[in-house]
C-alpha positions in Angstrom: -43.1 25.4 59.6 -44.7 23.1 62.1 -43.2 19.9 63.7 -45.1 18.0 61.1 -43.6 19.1 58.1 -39.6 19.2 59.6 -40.3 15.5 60.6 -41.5 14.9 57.4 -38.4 16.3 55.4 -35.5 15.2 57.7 -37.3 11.9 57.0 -37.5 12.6 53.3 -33.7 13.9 53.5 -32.9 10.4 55.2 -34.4 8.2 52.4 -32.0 10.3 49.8 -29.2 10.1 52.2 -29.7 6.2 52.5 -29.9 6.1 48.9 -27.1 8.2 47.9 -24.8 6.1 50.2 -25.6 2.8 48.8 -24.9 4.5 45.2 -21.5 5.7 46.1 -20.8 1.9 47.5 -22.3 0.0 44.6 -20.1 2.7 42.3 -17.0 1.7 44.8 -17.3 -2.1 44.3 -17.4 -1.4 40.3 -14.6 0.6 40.1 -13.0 -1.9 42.3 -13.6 -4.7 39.7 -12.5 -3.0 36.8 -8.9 -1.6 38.5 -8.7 -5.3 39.4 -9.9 -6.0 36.0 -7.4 -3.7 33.8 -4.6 -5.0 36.5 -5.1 -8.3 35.2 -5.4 -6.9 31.3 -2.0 -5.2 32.0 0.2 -8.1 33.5 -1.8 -10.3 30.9 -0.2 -7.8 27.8 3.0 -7.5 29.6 3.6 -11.2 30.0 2.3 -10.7 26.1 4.8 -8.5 25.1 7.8 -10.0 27.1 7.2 -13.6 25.5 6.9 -11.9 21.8 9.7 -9.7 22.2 11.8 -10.6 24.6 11.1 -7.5 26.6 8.9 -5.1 27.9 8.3 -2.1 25.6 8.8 1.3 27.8 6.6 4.1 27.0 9.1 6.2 25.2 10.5 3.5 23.2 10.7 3.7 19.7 9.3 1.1 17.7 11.7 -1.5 15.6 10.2 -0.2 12.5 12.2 3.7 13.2 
């Protein structure tokens, strides 16, 4: 391989690099949002459930119907 063709892929490896990096951020600012997001949808049903209730339902709580 000449000098040529190494610049040219180390330049060509760059551009992917680049481009992979501002992938992974743009992916890291979504998933950011939508934690925030879902946060928000799970203290919304909480307060939900604590106003209909009276209480929080746990996980491995039966329903009022058992």
């Amino acid at each position: 391989m000449d000098i040529t063709s190494l610049e040219e892929q180390i330049a060509h490896l760059s551009r992917i690099t680049d481009d992979l990096s501002d992938t992974v951020a743009a992916q890291a600012r979504e998933i950011d949002r939508l934690t925030a997001r879902v946060e928000m949808l799970m203290m919304r049903e909480a307060q939900r459930e604590s106003e209909g209730t009276g209480g929080m339902v746990l996980g491995d709580e039966r329903p009022p119907h058992y």
